[in-house]
KELO-980983 format. One record per residue: x, y, z of N, C-alpha, C, O in turn; residue in three letters. Coordinates in pm, whole numbers. Each point is the difference from the previous one (the first is absolute). Example, Ala and Ser with C-alpha at 12.3 -4.5 7.8 and 13.67 -1.06 7.14 Angstrom:
# residues 2
[margu [1319; -569; 780]; [-89; 119; 0]; [90; 120; 0]; [104; -2; 66]; 'ALA']
[margu [-139; 107; -138]; [82; 119; 6]; [-77; 109; 73]; [51; 111; 17]; 'SER']
This chain:
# residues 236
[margu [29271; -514; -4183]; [-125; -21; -72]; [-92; -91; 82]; [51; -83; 76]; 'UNK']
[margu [-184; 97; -87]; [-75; -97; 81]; [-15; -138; -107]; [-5; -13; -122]; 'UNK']
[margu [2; -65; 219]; [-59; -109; -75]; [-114; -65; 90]; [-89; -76; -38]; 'UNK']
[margu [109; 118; 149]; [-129; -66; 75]; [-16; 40; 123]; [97; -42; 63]; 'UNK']
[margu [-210; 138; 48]; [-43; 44; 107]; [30; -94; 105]; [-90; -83; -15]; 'UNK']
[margu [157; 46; 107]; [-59; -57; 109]; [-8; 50; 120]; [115; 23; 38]; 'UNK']
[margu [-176; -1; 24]; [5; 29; 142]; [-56; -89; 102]; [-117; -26; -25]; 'UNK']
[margu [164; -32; 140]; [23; -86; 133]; [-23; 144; 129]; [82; 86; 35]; 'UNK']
[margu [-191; -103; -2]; [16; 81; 181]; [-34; -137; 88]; [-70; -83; -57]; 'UNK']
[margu [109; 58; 173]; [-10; -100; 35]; [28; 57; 180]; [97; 67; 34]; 'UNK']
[margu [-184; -104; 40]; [-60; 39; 113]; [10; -50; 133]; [-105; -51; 38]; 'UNK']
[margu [191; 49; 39]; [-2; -133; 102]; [-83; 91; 119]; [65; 90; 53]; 'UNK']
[margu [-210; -113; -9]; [-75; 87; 90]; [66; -89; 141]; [-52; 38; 105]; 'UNK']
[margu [103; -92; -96]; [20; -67; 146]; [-24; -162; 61]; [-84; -83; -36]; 'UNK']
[margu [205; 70; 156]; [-23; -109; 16]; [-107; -18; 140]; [33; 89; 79]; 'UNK']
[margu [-149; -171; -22]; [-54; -22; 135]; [34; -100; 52]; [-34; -107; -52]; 'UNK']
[margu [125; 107; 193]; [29; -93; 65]; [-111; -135; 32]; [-113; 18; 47]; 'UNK']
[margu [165; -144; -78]; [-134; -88; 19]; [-60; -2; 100]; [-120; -28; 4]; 'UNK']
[margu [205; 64; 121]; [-66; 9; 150]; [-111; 91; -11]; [-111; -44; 30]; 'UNK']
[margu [125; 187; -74]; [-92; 97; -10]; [-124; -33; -117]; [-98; 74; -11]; 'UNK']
[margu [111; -164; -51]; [-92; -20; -116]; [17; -105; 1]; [115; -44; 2]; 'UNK']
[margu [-228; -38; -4]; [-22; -122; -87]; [-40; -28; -82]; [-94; 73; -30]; 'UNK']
[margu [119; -179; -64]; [6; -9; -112]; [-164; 45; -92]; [-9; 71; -100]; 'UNK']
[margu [-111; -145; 182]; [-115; 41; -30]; [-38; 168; -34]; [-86; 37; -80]; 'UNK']
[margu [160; 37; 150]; [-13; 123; 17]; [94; 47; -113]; [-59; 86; -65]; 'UNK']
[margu [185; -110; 16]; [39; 4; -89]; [-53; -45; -116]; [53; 48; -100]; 'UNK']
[margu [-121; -108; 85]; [-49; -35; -122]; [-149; 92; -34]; [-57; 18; -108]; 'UNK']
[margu [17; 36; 263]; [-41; 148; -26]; [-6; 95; -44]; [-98; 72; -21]; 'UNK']
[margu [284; -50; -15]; [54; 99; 10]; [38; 11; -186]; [44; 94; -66]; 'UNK']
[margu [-88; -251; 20]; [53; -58; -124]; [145; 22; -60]; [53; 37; -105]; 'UNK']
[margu [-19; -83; 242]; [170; 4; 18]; [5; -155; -3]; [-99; -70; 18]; 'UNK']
[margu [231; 21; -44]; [58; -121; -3]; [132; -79; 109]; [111; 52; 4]; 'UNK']
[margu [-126; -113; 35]; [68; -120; 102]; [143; 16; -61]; [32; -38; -113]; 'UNK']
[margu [78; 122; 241]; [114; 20; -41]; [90; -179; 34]; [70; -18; 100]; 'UNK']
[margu [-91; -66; -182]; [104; -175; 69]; [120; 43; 20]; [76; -91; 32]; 'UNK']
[margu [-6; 242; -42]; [131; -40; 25]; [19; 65; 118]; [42; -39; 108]; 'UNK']
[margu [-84; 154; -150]; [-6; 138; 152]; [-83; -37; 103]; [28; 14; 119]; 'UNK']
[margu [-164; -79; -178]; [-93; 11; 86]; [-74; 147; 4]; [51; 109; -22]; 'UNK']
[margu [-158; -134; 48]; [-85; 133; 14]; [-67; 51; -137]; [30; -52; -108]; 'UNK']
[margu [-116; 147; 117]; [-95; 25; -106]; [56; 131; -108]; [14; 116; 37]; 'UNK']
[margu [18; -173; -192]; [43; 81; -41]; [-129; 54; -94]; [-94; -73; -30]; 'UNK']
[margu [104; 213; -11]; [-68; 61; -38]; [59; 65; -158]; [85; 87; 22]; 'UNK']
[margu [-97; -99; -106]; [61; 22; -149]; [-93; 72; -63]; [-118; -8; 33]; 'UNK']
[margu [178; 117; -170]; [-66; 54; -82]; [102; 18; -64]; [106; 37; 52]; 'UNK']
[margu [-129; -70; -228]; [94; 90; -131]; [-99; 28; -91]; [-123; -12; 0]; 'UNK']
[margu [205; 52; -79]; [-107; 94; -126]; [150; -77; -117]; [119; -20; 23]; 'UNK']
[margu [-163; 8; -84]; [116; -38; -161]; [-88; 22; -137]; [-108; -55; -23]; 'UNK']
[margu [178; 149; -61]; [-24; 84; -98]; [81; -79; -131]; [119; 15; -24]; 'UNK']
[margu [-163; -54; -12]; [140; -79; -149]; [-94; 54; -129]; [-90; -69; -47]; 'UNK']
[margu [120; 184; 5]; [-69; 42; -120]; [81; -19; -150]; [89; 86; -5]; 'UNK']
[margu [-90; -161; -104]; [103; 19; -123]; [-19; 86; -51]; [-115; 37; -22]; 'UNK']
[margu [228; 35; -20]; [-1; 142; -101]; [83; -31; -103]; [107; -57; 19]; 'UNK']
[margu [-146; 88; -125]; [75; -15; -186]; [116; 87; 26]; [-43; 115; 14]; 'UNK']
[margu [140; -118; -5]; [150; 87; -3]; [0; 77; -104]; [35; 118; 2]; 'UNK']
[margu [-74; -178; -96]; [46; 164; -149]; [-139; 51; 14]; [-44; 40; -108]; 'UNK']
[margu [-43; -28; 212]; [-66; 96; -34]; [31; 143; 74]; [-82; 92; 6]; 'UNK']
[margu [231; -88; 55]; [29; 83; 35]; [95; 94; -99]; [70; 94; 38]; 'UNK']
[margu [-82; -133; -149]; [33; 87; -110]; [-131; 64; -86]; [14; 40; -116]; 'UNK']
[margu [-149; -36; 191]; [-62; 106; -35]; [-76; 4; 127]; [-57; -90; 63]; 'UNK']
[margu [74; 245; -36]; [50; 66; 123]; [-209; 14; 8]; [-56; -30; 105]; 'UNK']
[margu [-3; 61; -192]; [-139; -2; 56]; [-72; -90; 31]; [-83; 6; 90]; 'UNK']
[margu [119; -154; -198]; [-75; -95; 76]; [45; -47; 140]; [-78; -19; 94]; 'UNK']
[margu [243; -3; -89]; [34; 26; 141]; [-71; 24; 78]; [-39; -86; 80]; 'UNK']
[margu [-4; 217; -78]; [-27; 88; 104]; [-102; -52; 56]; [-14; -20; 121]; 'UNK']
[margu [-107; -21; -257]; [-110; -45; 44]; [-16; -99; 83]; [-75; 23; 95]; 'UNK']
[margu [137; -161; -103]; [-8; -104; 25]; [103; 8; 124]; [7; -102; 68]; 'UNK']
[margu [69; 206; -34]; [58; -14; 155]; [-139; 66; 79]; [-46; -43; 106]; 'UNK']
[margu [14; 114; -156]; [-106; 85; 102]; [-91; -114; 78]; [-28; -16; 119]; 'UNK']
[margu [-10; -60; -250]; [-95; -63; 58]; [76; -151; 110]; [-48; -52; 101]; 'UNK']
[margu [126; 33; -145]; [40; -86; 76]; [55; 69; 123]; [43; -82; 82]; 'UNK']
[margu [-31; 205; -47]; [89; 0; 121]; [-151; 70; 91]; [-5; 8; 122]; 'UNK']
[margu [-92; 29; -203]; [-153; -3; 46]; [-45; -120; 84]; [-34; -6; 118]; 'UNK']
[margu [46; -111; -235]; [-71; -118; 87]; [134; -52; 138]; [-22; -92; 78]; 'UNK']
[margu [124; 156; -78]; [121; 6; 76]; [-55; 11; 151]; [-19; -90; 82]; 'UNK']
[margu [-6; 248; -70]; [-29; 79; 104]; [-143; -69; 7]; [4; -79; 94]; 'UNK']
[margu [-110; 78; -147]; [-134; -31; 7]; [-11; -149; 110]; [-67; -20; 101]; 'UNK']
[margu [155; -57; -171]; [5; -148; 80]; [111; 51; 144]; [-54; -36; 105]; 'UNK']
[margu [134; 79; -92]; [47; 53; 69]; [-64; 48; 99]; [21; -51; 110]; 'UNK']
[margu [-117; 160; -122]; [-57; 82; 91]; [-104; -93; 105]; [-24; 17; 119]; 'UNK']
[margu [-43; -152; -244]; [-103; -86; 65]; [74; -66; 117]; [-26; -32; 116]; 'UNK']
[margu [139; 26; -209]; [83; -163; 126]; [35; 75; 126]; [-18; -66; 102]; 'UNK']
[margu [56; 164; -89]; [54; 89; 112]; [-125; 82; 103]; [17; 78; 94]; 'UNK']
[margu [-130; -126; -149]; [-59; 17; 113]; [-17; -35; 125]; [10; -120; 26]; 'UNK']
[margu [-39; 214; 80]; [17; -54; 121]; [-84; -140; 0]; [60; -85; 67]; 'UNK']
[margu [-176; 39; -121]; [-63; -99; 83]; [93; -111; -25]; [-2; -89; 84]; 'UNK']
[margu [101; 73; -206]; [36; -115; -74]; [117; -38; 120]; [39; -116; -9]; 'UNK']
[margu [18; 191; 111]; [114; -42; 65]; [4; -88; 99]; [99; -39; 61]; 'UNK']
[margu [-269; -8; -41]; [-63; -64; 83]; [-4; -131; -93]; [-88; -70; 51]; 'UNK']
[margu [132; 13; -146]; [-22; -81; -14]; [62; -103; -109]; [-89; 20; -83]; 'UNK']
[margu [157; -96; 31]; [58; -62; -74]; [-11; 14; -163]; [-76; -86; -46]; 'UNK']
[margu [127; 164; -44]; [-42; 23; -145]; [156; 15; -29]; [102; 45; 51]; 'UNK']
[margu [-155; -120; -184]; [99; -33; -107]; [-55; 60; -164]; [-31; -75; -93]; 'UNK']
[margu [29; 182; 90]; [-93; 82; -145]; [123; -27; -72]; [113; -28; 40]; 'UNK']
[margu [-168; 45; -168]; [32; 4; -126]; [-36; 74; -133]; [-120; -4; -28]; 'UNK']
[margu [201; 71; -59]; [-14; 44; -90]; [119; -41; -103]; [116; 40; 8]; 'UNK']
[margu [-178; -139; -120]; [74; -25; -67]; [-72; -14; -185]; [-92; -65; -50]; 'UNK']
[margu [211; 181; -12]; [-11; 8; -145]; [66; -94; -118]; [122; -17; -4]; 'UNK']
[margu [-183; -23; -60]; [61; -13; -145]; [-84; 89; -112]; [-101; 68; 16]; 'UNK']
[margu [203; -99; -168]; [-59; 57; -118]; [-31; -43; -90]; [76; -96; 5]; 'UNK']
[margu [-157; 76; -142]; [64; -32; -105]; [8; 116; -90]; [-46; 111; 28]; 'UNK']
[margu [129; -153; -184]; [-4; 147; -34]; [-81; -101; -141]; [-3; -116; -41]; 'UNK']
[margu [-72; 296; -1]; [-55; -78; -137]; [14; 114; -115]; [-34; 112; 36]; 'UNK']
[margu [72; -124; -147]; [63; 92; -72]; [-137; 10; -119]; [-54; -90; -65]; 'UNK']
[margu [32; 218; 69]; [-71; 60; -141]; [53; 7; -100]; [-55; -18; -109]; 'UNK']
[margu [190; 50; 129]; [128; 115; -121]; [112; -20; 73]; [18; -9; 121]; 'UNK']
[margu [58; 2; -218]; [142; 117; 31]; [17; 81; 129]; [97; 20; 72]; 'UNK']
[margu [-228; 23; -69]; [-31; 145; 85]; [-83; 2; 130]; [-1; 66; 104]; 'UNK']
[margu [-60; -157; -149]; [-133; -39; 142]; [25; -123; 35]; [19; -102; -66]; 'UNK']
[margu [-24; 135; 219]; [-10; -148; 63]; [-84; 27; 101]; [-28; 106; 56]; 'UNK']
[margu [-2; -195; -42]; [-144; -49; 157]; [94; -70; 75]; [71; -80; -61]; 'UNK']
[margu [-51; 101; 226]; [18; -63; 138]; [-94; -23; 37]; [-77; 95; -15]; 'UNK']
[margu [28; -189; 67]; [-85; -101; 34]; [50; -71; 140]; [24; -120; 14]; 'UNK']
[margu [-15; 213; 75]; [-39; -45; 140]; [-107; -73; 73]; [-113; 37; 33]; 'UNK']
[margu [172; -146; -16]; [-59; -71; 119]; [53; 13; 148]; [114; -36; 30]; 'UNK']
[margu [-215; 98; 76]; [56; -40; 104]; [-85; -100; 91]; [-111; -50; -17]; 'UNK']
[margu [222; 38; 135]; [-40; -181; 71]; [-32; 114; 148]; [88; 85; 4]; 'UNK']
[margu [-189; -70; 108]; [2; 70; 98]; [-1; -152; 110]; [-19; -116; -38]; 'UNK']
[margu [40; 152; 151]; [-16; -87; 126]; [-69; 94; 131]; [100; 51; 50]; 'UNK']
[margu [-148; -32; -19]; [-41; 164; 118]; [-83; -74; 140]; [-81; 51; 77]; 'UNK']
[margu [155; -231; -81]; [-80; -39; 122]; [-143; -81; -22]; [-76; -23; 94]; 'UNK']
[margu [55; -8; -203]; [-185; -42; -21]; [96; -146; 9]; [110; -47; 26]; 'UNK']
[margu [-281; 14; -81]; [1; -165; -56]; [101; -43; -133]; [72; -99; 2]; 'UNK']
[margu [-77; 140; -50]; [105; -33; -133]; [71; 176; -48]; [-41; 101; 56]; 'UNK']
[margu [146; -99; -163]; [33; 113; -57]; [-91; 38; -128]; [-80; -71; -60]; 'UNK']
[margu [121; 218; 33]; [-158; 30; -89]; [119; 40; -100]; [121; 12; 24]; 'UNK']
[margu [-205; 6; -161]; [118; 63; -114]; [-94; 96; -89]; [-121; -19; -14]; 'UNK']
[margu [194; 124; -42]; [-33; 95; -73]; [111; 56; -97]; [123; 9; 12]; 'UNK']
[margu [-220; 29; -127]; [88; 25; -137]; [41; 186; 57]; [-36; 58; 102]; 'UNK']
[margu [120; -10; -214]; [39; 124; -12]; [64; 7; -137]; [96; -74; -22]; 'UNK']
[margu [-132; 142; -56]; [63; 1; -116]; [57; 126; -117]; [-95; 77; -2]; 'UNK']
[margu [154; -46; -50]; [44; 85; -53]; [31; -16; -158]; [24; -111; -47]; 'UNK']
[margu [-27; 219; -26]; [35; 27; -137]; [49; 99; -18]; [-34; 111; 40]; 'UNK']
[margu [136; -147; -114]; [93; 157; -12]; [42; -34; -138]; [33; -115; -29]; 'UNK']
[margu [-34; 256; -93]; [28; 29; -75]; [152; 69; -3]; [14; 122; 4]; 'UNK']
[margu [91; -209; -11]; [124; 67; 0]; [65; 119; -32]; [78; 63; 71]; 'UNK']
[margu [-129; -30; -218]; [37; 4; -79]; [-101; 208; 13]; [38; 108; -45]; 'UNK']
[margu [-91; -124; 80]; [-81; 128; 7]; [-75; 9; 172]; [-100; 56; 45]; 'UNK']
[margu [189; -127; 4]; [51; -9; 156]; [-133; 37; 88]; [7; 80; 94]; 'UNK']
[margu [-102; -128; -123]; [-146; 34; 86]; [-38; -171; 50]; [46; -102; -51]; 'UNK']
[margu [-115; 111; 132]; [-69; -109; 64]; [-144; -18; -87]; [-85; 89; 9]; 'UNK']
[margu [58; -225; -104]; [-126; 26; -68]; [-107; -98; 70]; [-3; -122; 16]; 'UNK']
[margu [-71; 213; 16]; [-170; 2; 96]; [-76; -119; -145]; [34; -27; -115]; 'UNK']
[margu [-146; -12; 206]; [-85; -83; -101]; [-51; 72; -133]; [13; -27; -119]; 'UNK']
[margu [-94; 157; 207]; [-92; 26; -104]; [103; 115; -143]; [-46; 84; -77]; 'UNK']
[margu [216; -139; 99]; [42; 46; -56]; [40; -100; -152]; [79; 30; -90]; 'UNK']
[margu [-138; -114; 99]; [36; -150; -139]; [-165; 14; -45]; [-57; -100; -43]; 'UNK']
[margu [-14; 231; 56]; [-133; -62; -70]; [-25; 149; -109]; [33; 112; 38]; 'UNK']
[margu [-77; -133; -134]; [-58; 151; -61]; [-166; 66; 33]; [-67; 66; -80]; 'UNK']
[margu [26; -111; 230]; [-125; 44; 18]; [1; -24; 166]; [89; -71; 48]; 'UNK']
[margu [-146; 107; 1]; [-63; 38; 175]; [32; -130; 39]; [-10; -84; -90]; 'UNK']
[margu [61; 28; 248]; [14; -125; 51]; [-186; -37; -13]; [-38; -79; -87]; 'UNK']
[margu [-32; 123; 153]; [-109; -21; 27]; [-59; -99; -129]; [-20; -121; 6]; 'UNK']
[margu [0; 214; -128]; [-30; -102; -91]; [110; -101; -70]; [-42; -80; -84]; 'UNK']
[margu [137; 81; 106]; [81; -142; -35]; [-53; -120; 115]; [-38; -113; -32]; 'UNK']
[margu [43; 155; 138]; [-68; -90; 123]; [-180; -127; -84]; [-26; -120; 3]; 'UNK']
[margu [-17; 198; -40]; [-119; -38; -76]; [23; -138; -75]; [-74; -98; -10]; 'UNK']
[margu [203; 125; -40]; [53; -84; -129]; [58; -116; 106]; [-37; -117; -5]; 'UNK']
[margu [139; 171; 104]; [74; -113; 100]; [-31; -63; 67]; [38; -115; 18]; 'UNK']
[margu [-138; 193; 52]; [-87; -85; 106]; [-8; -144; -52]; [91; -82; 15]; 'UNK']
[margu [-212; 58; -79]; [-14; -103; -37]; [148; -117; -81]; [-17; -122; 4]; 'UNK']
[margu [77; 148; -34]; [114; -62; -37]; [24; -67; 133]; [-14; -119; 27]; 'UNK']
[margu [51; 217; 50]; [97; -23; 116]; [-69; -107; 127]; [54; -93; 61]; 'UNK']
[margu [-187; 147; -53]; [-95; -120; 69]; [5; -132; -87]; [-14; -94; 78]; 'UNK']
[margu [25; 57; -184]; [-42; -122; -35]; [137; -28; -26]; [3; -94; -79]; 'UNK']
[margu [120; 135; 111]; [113; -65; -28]; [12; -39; 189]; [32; -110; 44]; 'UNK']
[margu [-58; 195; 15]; [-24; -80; 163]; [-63; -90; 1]; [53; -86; 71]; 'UNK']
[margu [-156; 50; -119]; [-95; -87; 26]; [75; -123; -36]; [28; -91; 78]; 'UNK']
[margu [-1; 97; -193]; [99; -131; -69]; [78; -16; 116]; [-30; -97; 69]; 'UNK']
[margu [132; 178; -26]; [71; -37; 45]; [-18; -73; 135]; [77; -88; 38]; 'UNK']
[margu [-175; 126; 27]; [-22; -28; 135]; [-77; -127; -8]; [25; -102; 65]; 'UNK']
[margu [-115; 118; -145]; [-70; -171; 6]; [-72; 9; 129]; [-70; 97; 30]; 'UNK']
[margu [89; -201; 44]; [-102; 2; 128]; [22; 84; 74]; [-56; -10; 109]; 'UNK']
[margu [138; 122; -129]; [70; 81; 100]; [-110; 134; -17]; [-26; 75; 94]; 'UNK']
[margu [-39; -60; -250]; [-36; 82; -34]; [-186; 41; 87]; [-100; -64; 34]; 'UNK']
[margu [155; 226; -33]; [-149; -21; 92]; [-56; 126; -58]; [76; 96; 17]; 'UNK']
[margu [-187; -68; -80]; [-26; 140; -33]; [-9; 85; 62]; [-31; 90; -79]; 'UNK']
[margu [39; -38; 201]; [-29; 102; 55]; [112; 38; 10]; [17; 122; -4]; 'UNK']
[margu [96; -205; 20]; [149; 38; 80]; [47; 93; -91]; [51; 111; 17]; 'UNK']
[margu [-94; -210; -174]; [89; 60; -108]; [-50; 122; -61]; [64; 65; -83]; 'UNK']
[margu [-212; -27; 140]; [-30; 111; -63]; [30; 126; 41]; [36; 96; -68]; 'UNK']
[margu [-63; -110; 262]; [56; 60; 86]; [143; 71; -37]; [31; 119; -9]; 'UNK']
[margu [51; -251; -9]; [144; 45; -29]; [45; 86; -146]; [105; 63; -10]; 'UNK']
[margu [-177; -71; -64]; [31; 60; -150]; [-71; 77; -32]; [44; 115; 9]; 'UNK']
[margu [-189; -131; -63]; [-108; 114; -36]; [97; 132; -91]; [89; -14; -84]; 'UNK']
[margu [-140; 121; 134]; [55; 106; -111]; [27; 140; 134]; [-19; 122; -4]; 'UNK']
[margu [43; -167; 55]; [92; 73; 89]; [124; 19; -26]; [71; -58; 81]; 'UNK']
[margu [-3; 127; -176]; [99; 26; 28]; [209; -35; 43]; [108; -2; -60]; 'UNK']
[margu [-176; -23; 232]; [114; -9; 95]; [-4; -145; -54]; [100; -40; -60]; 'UNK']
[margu [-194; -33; 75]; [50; -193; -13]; [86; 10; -80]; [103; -47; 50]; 'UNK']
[margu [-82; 93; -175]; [86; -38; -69]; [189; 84; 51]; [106; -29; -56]; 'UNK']
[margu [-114; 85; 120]; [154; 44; 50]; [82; -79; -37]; [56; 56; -94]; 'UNK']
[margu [-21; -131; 106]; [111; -123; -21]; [-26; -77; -146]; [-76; -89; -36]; 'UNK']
[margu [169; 162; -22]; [-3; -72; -208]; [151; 5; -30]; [91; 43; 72]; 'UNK']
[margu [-86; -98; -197]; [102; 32; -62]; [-42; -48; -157]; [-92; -78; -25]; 'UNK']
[margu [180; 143; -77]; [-37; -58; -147]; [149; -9; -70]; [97; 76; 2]; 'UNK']
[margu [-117; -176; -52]; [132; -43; -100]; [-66; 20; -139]; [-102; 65; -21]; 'UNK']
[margu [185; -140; -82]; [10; 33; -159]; [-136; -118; -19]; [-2; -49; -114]; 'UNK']
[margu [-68; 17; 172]; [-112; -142; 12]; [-127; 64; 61]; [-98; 28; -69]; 'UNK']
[margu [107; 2; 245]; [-176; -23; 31]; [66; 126; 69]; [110; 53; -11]; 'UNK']
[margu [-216; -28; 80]; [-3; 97; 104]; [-90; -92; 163]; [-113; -50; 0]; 'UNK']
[margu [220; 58; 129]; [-8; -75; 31]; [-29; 30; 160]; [101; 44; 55]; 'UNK']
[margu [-243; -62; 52]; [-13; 31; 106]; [42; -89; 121]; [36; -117; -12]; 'UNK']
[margu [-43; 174; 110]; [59; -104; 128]; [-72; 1; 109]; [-43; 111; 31]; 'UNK']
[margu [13; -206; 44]; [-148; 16; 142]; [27; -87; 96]; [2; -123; 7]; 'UNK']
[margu [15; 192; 49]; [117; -70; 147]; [-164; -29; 73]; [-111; 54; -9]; 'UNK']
[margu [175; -179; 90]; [-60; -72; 113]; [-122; 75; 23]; [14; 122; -3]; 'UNK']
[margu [-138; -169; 28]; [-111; 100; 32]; [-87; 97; -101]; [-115; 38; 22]; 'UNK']
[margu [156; -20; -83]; [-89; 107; -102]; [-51; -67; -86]; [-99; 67; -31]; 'UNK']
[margu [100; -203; -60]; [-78; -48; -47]; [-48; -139; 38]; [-77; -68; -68]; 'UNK']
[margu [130; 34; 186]; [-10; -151; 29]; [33; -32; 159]; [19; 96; 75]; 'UNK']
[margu [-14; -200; -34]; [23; -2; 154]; [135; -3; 16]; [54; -6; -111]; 'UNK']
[margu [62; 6; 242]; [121; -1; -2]; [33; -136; -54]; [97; 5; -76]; 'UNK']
[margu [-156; -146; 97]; [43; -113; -30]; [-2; -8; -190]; [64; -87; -58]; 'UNK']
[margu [-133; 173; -5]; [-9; -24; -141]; [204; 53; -38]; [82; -69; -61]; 'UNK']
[margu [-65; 164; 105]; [106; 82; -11]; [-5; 120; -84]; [-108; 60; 3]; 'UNK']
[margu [210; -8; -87]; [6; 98; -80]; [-33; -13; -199]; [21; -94; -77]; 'UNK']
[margu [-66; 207; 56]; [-5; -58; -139]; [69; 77; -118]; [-45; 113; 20]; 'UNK']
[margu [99; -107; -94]; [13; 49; -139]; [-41; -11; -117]; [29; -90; -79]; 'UNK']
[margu [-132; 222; 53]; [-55; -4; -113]; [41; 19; -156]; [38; 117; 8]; 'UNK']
[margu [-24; -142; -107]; [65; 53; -153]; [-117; 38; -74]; [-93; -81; -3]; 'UNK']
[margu [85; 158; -40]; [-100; 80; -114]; [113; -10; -113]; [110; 53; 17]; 'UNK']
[margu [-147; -135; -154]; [112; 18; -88]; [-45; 146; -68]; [-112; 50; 8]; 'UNK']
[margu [225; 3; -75]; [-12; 152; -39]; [-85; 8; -103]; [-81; 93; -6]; 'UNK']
[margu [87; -200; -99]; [-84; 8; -115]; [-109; -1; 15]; [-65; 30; -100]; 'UNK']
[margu [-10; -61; 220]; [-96; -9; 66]; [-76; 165; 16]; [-116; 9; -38]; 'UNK']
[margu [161; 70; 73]; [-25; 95; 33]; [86; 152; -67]; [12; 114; 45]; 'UNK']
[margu [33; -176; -166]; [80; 94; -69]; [-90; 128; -66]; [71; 87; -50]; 'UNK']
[margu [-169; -72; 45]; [-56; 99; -11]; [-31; 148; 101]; [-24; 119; -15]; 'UNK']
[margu [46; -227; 132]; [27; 124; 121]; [114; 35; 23]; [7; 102; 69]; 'UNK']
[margu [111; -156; -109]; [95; 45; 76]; [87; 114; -107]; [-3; 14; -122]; 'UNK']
[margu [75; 52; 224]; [64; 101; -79]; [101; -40; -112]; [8; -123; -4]; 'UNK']
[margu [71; 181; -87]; [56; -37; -124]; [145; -64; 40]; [52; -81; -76]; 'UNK']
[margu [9; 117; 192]; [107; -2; 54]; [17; -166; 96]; [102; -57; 37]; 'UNK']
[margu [-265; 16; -21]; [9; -100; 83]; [-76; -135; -90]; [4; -118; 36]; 'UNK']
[margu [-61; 163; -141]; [-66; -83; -94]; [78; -113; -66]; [117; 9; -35]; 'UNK']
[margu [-186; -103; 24]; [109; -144; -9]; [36; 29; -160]; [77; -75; -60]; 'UNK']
């Protein structure tokens, strides 16, 4: 049974004799000062540590779903790190998952992925991924599937909720353009939710509503709030 992804590739591109290189030139090379061997070593790994829920391999569709995508962002980070230019030069990438789970029912639960990336910048960046699955009638449930009318016009109703619960939250952090930019009634912003027996609840990784130093946010819409839109099945 899984209980948790990891994968380690780990790269030794070579050692340069110090005679043939000096150190300045190595640090060119953004290779590092071998003190024991001597000479310029040159390093690259990639490490993958993703968590996976173990009994969700007793239903074989959400399974399915949630390997796909992980063995996606697998190969995807994979394919980046293994490019030729990267062998030229010292990288230590990263891809690393956690979850939480948040329960509707009996029957529905939300995974709530966070991941942590590293790909060589100035700091690591993070992004949500999230899922809902209805056990019980074994489908994956989409947003505009908890409402009894078009995403478009529930958006009308959220928008505004959802901006002024950022605003609170951010305080000096808060800047209007970022947050309008990031939310408005488009749709895609909202990808990343989940709803329990309480709110219905969004997620906005680094960048989309704020600068990287503000961080990430989580929004709650309580259900009673909006119980007129939502379908009978998801209504508080």
């Amino acid at each position: 049974m899984k209980t948790a992804i990891a994968v380690l590739i780990g790269i030794l591109i070579g050692t340069i004799g110090v005679n043939a290189l000096q150190q300045n030139q190595c640090d060119q090379k953004f290779g590092v000062e071998d003190e024991i061997k001597g000479g310029c070593r040159l390093q690259a790994s990639f490490t993958m540590d993703v968590a996976y829920p173990a009994w969700l391999v007793d239903h074989a569709f959400a399974d399915t779903i949630l390997t796909e995508v992980i063995n996606g962002m697998r190969s995807e980070y994979g394919e980046f790190f293994t490019d030729d230019s990267l062998y030229g030069m010292s990288a230590h990438w990263s891809l690393i998952g956690g979850y939480e789970e948040l329960w509707r029912s009996e029957s529905i639960v939300n995974l709530v992925y966070t991941f942590s990336t590293y790909t060589g910048g100035a700091h690591p960046n993070s992004f949500y991924r999230t899922f809902t699955f209805d056990l019980e009638n074994e489908r994956e449930v989409m947003l505009s599937d908890l409402f009894n009318t078009d995403l478009e016009t529930v958006l009308v109703t959220l928008v505004p909720l959802i901006q002024a619960d950022l605003r609170t939250q951010m305080g000096e952090w808060a800047e209007g353009a970022w947050i309008e930019d990031g939310t408005g009634f488009d749709p895609l912003s909202y990808g990343n939710w989940a709803i329990d027996d309480t709110a219905l609840y969004f997620f906005f990784p680094p960048y989309q509503v704020a600068a990287y130093a503000a961080g990430s946010f989580r929004v709650a819409i309580p259900l009673e709030s909006m119980s007129a839109l939502l379908a009978p099945e998801f209504a508080p």
